[in-house]
C-alpha positions in Angstrom: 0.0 0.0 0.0 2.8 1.8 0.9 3.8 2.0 -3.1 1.2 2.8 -4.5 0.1 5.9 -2.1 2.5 8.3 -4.7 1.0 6.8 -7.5 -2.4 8.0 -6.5 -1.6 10.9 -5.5 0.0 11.6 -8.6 -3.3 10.6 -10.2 -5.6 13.3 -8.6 -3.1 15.9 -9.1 -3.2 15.0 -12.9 -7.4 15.1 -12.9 -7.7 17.9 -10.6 -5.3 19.9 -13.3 -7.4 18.8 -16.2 -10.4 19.8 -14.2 -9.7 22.9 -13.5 -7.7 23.9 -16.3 -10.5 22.9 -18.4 -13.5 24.4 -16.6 -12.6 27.7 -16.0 -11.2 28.8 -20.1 -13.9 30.6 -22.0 -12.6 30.6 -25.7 -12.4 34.3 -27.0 -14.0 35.3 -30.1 -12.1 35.6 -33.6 -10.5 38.9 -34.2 -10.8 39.7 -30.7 -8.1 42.2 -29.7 -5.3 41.3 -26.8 -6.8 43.3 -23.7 -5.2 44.7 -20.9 -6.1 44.7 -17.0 -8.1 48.0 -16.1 -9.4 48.7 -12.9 -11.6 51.8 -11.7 -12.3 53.5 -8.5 -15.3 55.8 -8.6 -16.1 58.0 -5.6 -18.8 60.0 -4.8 -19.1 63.1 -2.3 -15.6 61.6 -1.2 -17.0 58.2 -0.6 -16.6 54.6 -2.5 -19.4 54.7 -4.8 -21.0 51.0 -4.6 -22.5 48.7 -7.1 -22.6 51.3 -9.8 -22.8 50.3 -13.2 -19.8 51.3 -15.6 -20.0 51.3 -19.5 -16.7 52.3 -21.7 -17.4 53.0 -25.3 -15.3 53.5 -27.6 -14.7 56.9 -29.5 -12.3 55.9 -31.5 -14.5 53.2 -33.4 -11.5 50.6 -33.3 -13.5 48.3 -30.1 -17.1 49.4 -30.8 -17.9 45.3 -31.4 -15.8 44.7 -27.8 -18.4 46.1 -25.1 -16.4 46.6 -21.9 -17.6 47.2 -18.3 -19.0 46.3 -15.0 -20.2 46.9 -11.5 -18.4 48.5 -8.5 -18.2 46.6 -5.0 -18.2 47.8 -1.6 -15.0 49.9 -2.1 -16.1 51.8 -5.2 -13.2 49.4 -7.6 -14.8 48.0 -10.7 -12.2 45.0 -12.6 -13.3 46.0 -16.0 -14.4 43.1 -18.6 -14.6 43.1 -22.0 -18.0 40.8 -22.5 -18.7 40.3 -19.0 -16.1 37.3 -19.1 -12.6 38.6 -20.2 -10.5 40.5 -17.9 -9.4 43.4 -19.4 -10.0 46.1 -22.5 -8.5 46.5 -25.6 -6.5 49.4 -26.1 -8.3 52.6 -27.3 -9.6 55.5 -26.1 -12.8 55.1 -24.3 -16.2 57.6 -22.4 -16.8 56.2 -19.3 -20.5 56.3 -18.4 -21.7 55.5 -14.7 -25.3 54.7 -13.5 -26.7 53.9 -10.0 -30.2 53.4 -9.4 -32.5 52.5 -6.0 -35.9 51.2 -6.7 -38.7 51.4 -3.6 -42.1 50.5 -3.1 -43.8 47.5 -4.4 -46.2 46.0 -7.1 -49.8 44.9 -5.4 -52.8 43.5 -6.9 -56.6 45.4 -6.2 -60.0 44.6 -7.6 -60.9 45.3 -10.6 -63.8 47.6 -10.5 -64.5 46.9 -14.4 -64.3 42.9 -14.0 -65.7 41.9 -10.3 -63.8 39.4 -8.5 -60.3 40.2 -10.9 -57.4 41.1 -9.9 -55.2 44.0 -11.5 -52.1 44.6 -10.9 -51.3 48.5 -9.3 -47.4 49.4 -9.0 -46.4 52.0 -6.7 -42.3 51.2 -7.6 -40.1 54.5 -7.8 -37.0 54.2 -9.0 -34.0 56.8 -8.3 -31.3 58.3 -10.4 -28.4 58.6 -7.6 -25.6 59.7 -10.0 -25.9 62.8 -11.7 -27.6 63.3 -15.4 -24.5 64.2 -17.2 -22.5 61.1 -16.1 -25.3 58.6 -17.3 -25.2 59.6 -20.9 -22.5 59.1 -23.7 -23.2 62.9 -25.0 -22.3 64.1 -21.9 -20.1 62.5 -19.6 -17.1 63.9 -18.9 -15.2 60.7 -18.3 -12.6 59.7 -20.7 -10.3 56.9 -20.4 -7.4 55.7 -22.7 -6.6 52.3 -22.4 -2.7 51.1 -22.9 -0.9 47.8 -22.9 -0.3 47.1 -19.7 -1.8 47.7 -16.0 -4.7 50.8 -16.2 -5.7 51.9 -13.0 -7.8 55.3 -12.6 -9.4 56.9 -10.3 -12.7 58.9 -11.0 -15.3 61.5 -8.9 -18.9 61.8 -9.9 -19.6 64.4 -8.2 -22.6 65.3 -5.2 -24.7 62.6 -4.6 -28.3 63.1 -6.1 -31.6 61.5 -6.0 -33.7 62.2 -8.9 -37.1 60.3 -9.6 -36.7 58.1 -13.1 -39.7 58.8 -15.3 -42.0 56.4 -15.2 -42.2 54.1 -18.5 -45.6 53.8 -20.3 -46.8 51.1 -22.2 
């Protein structure tokens, strides 16, 4: 028994490798470019902004098929993707957009006064803008970012916090 104990250990060190060296490899697409580890801070009023959302597009048309972004944690530091599964951005020059909503209320049902015994359902949801207009919109924001081989690390404010009611959508 004695012998054989580095054999099998030498056996589930050879599947455990094939395991997980098989599992966790997403094949990038054709033509994709080589992209480059990019981290963001964003704060706001001074403090981390959390679980904001952040979009780079390109404006210099060369990555406009490679969408990049992600969400902030705790500490305001978003680890950029490129298709929400490849570390990293191509190289480029880039607006950064930033978005942070909070939703409250809820959805209930009532009677229906027009059909007796129905239900229909009422929503009393608001939803808030908590990041101001101009950094939510492409046109606008005054966020700009180049990309370059290598490690990108920045650090961005978005100003005062805000709290602006979202117009409601109608159908």
């Amino acid at each position: 028994m004695k012998h054989q104990l580095p054999l099998l250990f030498s056996l589930c060190l050879c599947v455990l490798i094939t395991v997980s060296g098989g599992c966790n490899q997403v094949k990038r697409p054709d033509g994709m470019p080589d992209i480059h580890p990019t981290t963001f801070t964003f704060t706001q009023d001074g403090a981390p902004l959390a679980d904001a959302k952040v979009t780079l597009i390109s404006t210099d048309g060369t990555n406009v098929q490679w969408p990049a972004g992600g969400t902030t944690d705790s500490s305001g530091v978003v680890k950029v993707k490129t298709m929400s599964q490849f570390d990293g951005v191509p190289a480029g020059k880039f607006k950064v957009t930033v978005s942070k909503t909070e939703t409250e209320g809820t959805n209930t049902a009532v009677e229906d006064s027009d059909d007796p015994g129905a239900k229909r359902a009422v929503s009393e949801v608001k939803t808030y803008y908590l990041v101001e207009s101009k950094f939510r919109s492409v046109a606008s924001s005054p966020l700009d970012v180049e990309i370059k081989p290598g490690k990108n690390i920045e650090t961005f404010d978005v100003g005062k916090a805000v709290r602006e009611l979202a117009p409601v959508a109608r159908d």
